[in-house]
C-alpha positions as CSV (number, residue, x, y, z in Angstrom):
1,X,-21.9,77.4,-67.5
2,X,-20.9,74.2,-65.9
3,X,-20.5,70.9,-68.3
4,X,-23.4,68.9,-67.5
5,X,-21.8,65.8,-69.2
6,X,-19.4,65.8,-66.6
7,X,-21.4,65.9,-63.5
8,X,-23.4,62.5,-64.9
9,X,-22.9,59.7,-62.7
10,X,-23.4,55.8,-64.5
11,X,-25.9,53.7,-62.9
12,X,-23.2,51.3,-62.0
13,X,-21.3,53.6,-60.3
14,X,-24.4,55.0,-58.6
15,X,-25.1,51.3,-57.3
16,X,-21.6,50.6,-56.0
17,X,-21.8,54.2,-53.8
18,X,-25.7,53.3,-53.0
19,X,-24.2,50.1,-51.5
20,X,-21.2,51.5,-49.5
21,X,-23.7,53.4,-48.0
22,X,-26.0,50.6,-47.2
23,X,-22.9,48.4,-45.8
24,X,-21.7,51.2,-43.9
25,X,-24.9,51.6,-41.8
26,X,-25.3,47.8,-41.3
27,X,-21.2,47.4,-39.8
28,X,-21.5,48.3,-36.3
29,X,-19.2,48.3,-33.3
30,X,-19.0,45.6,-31.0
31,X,-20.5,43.3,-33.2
32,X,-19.2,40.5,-35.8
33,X,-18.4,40.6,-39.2
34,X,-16.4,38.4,-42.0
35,X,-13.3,39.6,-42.8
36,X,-10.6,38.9,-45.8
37,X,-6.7,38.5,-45.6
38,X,-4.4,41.2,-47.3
39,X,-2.2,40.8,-45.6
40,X,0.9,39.3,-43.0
41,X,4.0,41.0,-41.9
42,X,5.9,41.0,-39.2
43,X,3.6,39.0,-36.8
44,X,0.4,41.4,-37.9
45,X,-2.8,40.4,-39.8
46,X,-4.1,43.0,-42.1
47,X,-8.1,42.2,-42.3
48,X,-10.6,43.9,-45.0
49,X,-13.9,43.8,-43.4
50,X,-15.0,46.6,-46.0
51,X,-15.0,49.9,-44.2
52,X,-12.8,52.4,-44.8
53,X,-10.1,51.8,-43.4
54,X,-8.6,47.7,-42.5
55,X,-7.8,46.6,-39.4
56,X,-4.9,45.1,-38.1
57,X,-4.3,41.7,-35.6
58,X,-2.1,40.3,-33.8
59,X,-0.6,36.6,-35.9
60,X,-1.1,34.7,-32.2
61,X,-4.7,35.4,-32.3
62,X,-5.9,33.4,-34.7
63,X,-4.1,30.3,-33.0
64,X,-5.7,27.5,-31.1
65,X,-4.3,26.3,-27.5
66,X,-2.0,23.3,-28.8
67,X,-2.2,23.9,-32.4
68,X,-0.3,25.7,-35.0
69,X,-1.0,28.7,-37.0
70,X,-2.6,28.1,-40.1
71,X,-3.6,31.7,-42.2
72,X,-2.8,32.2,-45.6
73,X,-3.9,35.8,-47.9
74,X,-7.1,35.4,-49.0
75,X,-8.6,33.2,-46.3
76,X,-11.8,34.7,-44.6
77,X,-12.4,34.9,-41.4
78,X,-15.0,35.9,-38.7
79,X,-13.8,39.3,-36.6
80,X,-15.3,41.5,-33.7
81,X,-15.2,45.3,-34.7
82,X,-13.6,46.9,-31.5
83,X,-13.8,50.7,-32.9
84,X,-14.4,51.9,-36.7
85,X,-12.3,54.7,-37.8
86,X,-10.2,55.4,-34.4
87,X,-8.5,58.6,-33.5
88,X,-5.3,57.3,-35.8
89,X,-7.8,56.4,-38.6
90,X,-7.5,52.4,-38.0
91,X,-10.3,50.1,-37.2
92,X,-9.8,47.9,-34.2
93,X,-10.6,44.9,-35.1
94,X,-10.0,41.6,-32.7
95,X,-10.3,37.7,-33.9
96,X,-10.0,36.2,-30.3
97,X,-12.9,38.5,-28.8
98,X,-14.8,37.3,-32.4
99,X,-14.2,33.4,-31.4
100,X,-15.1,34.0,-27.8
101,X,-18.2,35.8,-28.3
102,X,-19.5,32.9,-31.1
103,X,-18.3,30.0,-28.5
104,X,-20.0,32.0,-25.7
105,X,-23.0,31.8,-27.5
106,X,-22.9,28.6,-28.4
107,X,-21.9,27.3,-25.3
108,X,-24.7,29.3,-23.7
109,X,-27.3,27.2,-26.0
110,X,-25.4,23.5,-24.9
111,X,-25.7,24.8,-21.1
112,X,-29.4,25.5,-21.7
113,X,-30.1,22.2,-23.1
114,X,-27.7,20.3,-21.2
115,X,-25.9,19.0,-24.4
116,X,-22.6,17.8,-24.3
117,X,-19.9,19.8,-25.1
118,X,-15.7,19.0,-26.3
119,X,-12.9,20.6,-24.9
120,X,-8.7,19.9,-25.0
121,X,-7.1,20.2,-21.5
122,X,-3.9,22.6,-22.5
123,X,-2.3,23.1,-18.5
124,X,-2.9,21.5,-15.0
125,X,-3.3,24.1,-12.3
126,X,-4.1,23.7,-8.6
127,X,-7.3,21.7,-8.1
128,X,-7.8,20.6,-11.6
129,X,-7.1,21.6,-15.1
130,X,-7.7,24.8,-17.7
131,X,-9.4,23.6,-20.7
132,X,-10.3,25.4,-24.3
133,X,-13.9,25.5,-25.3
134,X,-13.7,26.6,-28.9
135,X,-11.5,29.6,-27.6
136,X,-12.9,30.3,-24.4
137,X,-11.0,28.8,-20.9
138,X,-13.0,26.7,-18.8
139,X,-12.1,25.3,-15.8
140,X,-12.2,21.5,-15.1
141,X,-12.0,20.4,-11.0
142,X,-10.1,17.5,-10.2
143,X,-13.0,16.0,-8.0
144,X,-15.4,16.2,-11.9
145,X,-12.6,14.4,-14.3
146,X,-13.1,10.7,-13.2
147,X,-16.6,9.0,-11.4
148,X,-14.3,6.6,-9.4
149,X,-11.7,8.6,-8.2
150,X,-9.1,12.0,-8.6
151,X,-7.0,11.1,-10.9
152,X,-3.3,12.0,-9.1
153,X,-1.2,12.1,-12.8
154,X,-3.4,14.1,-15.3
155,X,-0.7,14.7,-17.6
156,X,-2.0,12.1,-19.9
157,X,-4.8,13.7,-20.7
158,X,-3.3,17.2,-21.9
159,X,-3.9,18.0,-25.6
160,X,-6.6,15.6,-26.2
161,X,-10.6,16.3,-26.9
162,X,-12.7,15.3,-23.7
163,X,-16.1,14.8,-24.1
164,X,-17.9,17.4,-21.2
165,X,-20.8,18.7,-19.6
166,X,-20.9,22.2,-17.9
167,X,-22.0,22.6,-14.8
168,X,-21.9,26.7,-14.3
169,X,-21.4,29.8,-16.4
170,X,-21.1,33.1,-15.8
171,X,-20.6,35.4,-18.8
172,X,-19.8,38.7,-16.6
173,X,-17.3,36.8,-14.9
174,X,-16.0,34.8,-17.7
175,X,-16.2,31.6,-15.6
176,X,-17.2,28.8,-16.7
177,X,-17.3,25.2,-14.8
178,X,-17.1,21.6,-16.5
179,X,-17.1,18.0,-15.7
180,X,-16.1,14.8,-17.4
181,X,-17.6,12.9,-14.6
182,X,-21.6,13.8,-14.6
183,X,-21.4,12.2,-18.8
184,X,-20.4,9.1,-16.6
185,X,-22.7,9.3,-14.0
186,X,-25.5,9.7,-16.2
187,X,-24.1,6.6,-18.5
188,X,-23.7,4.5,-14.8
189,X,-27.3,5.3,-14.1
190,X,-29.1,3.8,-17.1
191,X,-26.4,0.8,-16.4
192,X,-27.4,0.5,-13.3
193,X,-31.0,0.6,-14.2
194,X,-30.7,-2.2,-16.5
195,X,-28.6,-4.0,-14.1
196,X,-31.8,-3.6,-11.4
197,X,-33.8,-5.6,-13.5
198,X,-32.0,-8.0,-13.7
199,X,-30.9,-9.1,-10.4
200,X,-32.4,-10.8,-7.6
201,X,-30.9,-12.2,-4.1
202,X,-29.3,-15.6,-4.8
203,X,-28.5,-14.7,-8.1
204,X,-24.6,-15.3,-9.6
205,X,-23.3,-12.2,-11.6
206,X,-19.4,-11.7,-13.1
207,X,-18.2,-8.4,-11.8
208,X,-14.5,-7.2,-11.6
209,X,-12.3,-6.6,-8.5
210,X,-12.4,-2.8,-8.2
211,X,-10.8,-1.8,-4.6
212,X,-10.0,-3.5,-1.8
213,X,-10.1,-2.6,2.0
214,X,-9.2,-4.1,5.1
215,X,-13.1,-4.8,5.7
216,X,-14.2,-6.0,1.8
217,X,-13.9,-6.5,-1.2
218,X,-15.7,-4.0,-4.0
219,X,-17.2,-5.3,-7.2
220,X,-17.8,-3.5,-10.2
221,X,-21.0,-4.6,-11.7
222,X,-21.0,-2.6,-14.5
223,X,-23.2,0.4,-13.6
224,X,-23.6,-0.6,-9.5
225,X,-20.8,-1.3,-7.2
226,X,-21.1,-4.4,-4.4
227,X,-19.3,-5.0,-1.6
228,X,-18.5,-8.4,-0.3
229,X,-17.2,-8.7,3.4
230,X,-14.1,-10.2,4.5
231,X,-16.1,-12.6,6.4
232,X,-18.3,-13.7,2.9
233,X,-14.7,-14.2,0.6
234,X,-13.7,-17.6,1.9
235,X,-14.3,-20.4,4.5
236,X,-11.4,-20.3,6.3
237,X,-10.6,-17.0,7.8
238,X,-8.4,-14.3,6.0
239,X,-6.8,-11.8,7.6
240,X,-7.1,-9.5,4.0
241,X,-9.1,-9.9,1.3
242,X,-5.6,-9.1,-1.0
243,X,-4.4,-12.4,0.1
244,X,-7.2,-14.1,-2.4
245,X,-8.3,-11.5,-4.5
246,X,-6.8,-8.9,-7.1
247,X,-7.5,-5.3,-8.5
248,X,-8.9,-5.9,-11.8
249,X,-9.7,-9.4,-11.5
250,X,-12.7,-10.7,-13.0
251,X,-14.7,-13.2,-10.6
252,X,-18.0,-14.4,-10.3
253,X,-20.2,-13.1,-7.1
254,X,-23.5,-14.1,-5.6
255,X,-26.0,-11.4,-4.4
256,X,-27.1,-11.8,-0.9
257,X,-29.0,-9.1,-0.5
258,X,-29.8,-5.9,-1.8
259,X,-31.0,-2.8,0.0
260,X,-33.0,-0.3,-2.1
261,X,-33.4,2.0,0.5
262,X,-29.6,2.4,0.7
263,X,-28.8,1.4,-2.8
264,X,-26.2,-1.2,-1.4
265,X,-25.3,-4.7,-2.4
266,X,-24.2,-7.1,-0.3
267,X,-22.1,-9.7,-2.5
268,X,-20.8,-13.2,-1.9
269,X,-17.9,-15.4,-2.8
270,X,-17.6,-18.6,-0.6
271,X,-21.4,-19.1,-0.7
272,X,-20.5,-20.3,-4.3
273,X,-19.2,-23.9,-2.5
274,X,-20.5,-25.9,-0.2
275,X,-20.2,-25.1,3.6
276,X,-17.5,-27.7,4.2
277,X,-17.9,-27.5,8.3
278,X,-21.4,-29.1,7.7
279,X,-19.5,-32.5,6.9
280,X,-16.3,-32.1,8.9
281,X,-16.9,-35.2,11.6
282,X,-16.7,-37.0,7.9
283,X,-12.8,-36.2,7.0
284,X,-11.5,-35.5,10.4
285,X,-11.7,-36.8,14.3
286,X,-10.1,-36.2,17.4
287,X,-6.3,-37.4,18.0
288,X,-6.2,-37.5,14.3
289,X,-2.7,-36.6,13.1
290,X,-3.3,-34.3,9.7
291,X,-1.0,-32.0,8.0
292,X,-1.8,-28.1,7.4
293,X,-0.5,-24.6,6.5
294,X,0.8,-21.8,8.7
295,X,-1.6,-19.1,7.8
296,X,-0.5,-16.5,10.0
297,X,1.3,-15.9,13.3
298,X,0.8,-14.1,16.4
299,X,2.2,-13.4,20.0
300,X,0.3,-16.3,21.1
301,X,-0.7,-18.6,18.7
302,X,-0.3,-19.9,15.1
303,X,-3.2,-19.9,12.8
304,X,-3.5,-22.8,10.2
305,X,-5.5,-24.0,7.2
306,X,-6.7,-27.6,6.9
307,X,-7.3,-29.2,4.2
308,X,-7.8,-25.7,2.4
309,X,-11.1,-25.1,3.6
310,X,-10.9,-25.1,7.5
311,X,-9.6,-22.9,10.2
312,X,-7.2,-24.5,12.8
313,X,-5.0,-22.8,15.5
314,X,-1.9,-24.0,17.8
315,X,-2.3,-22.0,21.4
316,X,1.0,-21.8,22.6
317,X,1.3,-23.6,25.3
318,X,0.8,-26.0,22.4
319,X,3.5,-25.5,20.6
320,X,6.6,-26.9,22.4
321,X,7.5,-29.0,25.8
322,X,9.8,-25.6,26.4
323,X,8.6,-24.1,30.1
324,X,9.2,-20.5,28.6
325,X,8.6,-21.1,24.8
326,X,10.5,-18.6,22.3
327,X,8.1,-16.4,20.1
328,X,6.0,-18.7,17.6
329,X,7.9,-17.3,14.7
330,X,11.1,-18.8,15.9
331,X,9.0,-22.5,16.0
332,X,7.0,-22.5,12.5
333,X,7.0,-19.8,9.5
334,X,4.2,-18.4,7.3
335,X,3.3,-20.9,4.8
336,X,5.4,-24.0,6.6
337,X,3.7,-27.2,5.8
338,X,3.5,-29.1,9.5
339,X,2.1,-32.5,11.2
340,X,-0.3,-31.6,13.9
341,X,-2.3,-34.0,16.1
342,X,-6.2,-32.8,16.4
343,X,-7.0,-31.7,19.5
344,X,-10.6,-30.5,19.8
345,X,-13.1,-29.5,17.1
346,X,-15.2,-26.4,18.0
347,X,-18.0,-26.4,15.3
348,X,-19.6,-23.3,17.1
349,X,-16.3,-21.2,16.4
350,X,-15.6,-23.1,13.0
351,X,-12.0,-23.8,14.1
352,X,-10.0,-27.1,14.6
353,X,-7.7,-26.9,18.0
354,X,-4.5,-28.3,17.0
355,X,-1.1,-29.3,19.2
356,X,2.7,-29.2,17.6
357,X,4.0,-30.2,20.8
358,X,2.3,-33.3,21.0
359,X,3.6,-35.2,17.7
360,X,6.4,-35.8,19.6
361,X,6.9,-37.9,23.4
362,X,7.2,-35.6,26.4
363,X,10.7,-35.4,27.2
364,X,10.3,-34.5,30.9
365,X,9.0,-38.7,31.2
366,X,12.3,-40.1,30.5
367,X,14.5,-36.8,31.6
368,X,15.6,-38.8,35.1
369,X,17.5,-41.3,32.4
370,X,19.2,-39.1,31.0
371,X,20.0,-36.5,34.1
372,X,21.3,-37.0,37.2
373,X,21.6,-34.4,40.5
374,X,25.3,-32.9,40.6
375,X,25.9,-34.0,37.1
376,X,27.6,-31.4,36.0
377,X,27.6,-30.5,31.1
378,X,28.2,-27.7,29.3
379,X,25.5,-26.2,27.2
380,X,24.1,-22.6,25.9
381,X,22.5,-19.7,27.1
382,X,19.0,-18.8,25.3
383,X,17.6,-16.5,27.9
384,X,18.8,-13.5,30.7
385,X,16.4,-12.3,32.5
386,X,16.4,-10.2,36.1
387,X,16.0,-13.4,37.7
388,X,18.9,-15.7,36.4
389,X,19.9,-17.3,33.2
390,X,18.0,-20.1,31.4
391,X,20.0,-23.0,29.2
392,X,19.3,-25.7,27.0
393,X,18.8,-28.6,28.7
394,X,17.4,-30.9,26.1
395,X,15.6,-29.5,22.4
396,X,12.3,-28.8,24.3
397,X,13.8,-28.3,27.8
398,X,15.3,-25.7,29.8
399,X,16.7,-25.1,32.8
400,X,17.0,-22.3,35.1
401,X,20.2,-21.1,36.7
402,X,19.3,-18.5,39.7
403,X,21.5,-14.9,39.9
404,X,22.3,-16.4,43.5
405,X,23.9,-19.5,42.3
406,X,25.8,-17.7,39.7
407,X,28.7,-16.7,42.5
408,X,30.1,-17.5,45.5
409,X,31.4,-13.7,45.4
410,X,29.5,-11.1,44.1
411,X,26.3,-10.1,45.4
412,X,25.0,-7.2,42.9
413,X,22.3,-9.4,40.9
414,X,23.1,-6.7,37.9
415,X,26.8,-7.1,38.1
416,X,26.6,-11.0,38.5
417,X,24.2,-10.6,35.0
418,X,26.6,-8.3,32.8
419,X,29.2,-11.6,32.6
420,X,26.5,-13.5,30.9
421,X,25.5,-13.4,27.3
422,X,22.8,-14.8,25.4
423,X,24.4,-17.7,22.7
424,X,27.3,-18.1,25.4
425,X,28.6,-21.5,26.2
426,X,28.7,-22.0,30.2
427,X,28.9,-25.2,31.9
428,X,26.5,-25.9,34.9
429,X,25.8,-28.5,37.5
430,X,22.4,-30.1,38.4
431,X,21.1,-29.4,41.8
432,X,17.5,-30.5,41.5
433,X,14.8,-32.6,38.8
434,X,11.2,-32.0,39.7
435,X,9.2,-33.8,36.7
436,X,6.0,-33.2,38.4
437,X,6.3,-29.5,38.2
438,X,8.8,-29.8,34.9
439,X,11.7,-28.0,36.5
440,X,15.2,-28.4,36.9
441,X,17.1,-26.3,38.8
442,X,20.8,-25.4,38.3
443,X,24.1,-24.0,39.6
444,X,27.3,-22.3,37.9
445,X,28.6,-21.5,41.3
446,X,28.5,-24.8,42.4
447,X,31.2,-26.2,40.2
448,X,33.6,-24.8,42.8
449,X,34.2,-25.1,46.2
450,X,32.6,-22.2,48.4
451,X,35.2,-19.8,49.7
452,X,33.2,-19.2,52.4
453,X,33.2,-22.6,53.8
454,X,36.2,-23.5,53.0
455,X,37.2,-20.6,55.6
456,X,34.9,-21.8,58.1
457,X,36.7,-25.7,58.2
458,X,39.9,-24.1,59.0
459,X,38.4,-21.3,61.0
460,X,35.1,-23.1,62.9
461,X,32.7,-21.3,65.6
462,X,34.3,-19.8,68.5
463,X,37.9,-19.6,66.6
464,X,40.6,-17.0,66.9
465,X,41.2,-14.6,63.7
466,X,42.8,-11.7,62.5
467,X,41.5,-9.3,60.0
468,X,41.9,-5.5,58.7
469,X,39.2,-3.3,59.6
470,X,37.5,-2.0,56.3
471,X,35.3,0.0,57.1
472,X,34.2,2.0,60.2
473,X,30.5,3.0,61.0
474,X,28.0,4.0,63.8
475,X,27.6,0.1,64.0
476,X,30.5,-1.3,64.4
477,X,33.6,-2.6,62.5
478,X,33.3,-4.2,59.0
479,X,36.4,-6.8,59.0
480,X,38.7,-8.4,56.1
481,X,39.2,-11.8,57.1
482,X,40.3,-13.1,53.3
483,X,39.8,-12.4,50.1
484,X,36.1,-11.8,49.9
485,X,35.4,-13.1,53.4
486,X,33.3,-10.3,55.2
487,X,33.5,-10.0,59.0
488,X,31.5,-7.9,61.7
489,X,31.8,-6.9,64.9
490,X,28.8,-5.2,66.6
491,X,29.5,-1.9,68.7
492,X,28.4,-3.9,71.6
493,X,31.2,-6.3,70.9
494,X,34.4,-3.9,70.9
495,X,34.8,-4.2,74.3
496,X,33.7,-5.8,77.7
497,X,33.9,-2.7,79.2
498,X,30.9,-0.5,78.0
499,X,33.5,2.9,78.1
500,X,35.4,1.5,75.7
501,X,32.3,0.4,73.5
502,X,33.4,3.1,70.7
503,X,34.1,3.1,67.3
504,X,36.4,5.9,67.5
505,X,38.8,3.7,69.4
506,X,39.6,1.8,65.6
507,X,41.1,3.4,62.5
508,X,40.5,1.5,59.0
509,X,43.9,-0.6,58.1
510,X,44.5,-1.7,61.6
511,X,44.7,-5.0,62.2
512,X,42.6,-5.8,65.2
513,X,41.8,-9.8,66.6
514,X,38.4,-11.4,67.0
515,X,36.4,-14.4,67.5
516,X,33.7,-15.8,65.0
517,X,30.5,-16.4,67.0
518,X,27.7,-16.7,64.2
519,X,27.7,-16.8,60.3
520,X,25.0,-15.1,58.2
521,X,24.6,-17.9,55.3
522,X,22.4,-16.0,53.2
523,X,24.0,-12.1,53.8
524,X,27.5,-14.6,53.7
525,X,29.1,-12.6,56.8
526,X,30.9,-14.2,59.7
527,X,29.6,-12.5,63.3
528,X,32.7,-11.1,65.3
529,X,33.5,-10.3,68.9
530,X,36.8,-8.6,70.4
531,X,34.5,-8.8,73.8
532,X,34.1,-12.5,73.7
533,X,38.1,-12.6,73.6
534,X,38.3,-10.6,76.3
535,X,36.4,-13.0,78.5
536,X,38.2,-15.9,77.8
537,X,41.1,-14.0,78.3
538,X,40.0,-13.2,81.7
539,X,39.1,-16.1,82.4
540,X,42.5,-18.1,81.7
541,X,43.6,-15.3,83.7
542,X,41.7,-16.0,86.5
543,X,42.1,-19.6,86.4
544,X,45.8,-19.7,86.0
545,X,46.8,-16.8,88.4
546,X,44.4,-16.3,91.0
547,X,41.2,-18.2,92.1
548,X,37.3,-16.3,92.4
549,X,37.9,-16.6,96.0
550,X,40.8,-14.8,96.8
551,X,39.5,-11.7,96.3
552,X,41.8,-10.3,93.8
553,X,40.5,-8.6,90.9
554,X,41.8,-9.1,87.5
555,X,44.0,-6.1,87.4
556,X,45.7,-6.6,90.4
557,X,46.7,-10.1,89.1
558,X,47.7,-8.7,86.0
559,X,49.4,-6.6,88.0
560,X,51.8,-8.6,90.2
561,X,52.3,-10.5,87.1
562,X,54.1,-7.2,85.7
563,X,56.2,-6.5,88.6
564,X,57.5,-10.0,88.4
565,X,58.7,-9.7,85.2
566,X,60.1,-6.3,86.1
């Protein structure tokens, strides 16, 4: 007979199984429960969640994306069960998938009411940045992290709480999309509300500097951006609105118009003063001599401020008394305080027409002084060009030295050219002044005698010479009379006698005689002719040895003479 004493079962006892029971029905998988500490070793947490068997997790689980691991026996925390009593007897357990579901649903709730959520950036990735929301990665695009622009360096902003707004989710993708920049949009559009009612056209508002382009200027108005044109910065013209303004600078604007349609403001700056080209015939007149600043230079002109408020310009003819003027930027510099003489205001085109030249006298009027033809100086060469050589003649005149009055020799315009060089002394002789037309004309070549006519005094028209023949071509015979002095002798010219009109007859080195019947000034050749030789030669012939009667020819003279001798 079984002890009945020991089969009795306390009430307490009873209670403590009756609730096992109870707690083991209400622990389900895939669901979360708190869970105690017992444990950490060796990188493992051992969690009681009260079934029968713990779980174990992983120590880098229960740490935060830029923080250290805080856990400590004892300390309770919420878990997912993964599987309850496995096939090795453990329970799964996992505290990341417990932190990601919770943050899931929460986030799910902020997304639904479009509250705003935080989140620490903790890596930069291509297009933007990862970012942990309460355990769970979102992604945060470049293009959503500022309203103004992409920020290039966000390094700054890893490990720090942003405040955020998500823009997607998807829980069966685990993606989820966020954005630092639609908190400030929606912060810019009650600003810029308020800043509507305020405003009016001709009103004057502070705003600060907040890019600048080659076209404007644009304001930040705190909540609304304006744009003033270059045009609408100052009076006088500007070529970029960086050379008055600053990023970041605080100014004061006026609003000239605003467009609700297009949401646009169109700002002011110079409309803060007083137009000063509605008073001008008050501070300045024609011929007036004035001082002003080199604003700006181009290929043909130099741009000035007067008086800091108007627009002047110096053409270039304007500039110096110099034929061919240098670039303007060898004249004046950028910011080069000069005397000018007014020459013209154009109220229609707000600009003052100026002349540098013209503070000084014309130095062509008194150049006949000073210079006179075949006066003969040395100066320097500012200019080659295909042409010739131009050289300072006086500070604001030049004169011109023509490739054919470089040499009495060369003909090669190129050649003549390589033995120049710009900055080179040279000395030069006058040949012509025309102040009318501002020239002066020059010669290099002239400063010594010409070869060629020094050959022709000692060697006129119709004189005997010898030369070397050259050349030899279908033409004729190119003769070496001297040292550069050219000679030819025409085909037709070998010979009286038209058989022995030919080239052939001649061999280049020979010596051959000739007589000069033309020179070619320009080409600088002398004209030859063996033929005209000939004739004279039978003619003296003629006349001394037989008469144009006797009826001799000229070889039978020639030959008597020869038996004679014999």
């Amino acid at each position: 007979m079984e002890n009945t004493e020991t089969n009795k079962i306390s009430n307490s006892e009873y209670e403590n199984l009756i609730t096992k029971a109870f707690n083991k029905k209400i622990i389900k998988e895939k669901t979360i429960v708190s869970g105690k500490v017992i444990s950490i070793e060796n990188d493992i947490v051992t969690i009681d969640v009260g079934l029968k068997s713990e779980g174990r997790i992983p120590l880098n689980e229960f740490s935060r994306s830029g923080q250290n691991i805080e856990i400590n026996i004892g300390d309770k925390f919420d878990v997912f069960i993964e599987d309850i009593d496995s096939a090795n007897g453990e329970t799964k357990l996992s505290r990341e998938k417990a932190i990601k579901q919770k943050a899931w649903n929460t986030l799910q709730e902020s997304f639904d009411h479009g509250k705003i959520v935080t989140g620490i950036p903790f890596n930069r990735v291509k297009g933007g940045m990862s970012v942990d929301l309460d355990g769970v990665t979102a992604f945060l695009p470049g293009s959503q992290i500022d309203t103004r622009q992409i920020i290039k360096d966000t390094k700054e902003l890893l490990n720090k709480p942003l405040e955020l707004m998500i823009l997607k989710m998807d829980k069966f993708r685990g993606n989820i999309v966020v954005s630092r920049k639609a908190i400030s949009e929606v912060e810019l559009k009650e600003q810029k509300k308020e800043l509507l009612s305020k405003i009016e056209e001709g009103s004057i508002i502070e705003g600060k500097v907040k890019n600048l382009t080659d076209y404007g200027a644009f304001i930040d108005l705190g909540g609304m951006d304006g744009l003033v044109h270059v045009t609408d910065i100052s009076w006088t013209k500007i070529n970029n609105p960086s050379e008055v303004l600053e990023l970041g600078q605080t100014i004061k604007v006026i609003i000239l118009k605003y467009d609700e349609e297009l949401s646009r403001l169109s700002l002011g700056i110079k409309q803060l003063s007083d137009n000063p080209w509605e008073n001008i015939d008050e501070g300045i007149k024609t011929d007036q001599l004035i001082k002003a600043k080199v604003s700006s230079i181009s290929d043909s002109s130099v741009n000035l401020i007067i008086n800091d408020k108007y627009d002047g310009s110096i053409a270039m003819n304007e500039l110096t008394w110099l034929k061919k003027p240098p670039h303007p930027s060898k004249i004046v510099n950028i910011s080069d305080i000069i005397d000018v003489k007014v020459l013209e205001i154009d109220n229609e085109k707000r600009k003052i027409i100026c002349s540098l030249k013209q503070m000084s006298e014309n130095p062509w009027i008194n150049l006949n002084k000073n210079f006179k033809i075949n006066d003969s100086f040395e100066t320097e060469i500012v200019n080659i060009v295909d042409f010739g050589i131009f050289v300072k003649v006086h500070d604001q005149i030049d004169g011109m030295v023509h490739v054919s009055d470089l040499s009495w020799e060369e003909k090669e315009s190129t050649k003549i050219l390589e033995g120049y060089k710009k900055g080179e002394k040279v000395k030069v002789k006058i040949l012509d002044i025309n102040v009318d037309k501002e020239r002066i004309s020059l010669g290099i070549k002239q400063l010594s005698d010409d070869p060629l006519q020094d050959f022709l005094n000692s060697n006129p028209i119709k004189s005997k010479v010898t030369g070397k023949i050259k050349e030899v071509n279908e033409k004729g015979l190119v003769i070496e009379l001297k040292d550069n002095i050219i000679g030819n002798i025409k085909k037709t010219n070998l010979s009286k006698t038209k058989s022995e009109q030919k080239t052939e007859r001649f061999a280049i080195g020979e010596m051959v005689d000739s007589m000069i019947t033309s020179v070619d000034y320009k080409s600088r050749s002398i004209n030859l002719s063996i033929k005209e030789i000939e004739v004279i030669d039978e003619k003296e012939a003629l006349s001394k040895y037989g008469s144009s009667d006797s009826g001799a020819s000229l070889g039978d003279i020639l030959g008597s003479i020869l038996k004679k001798k014999d």
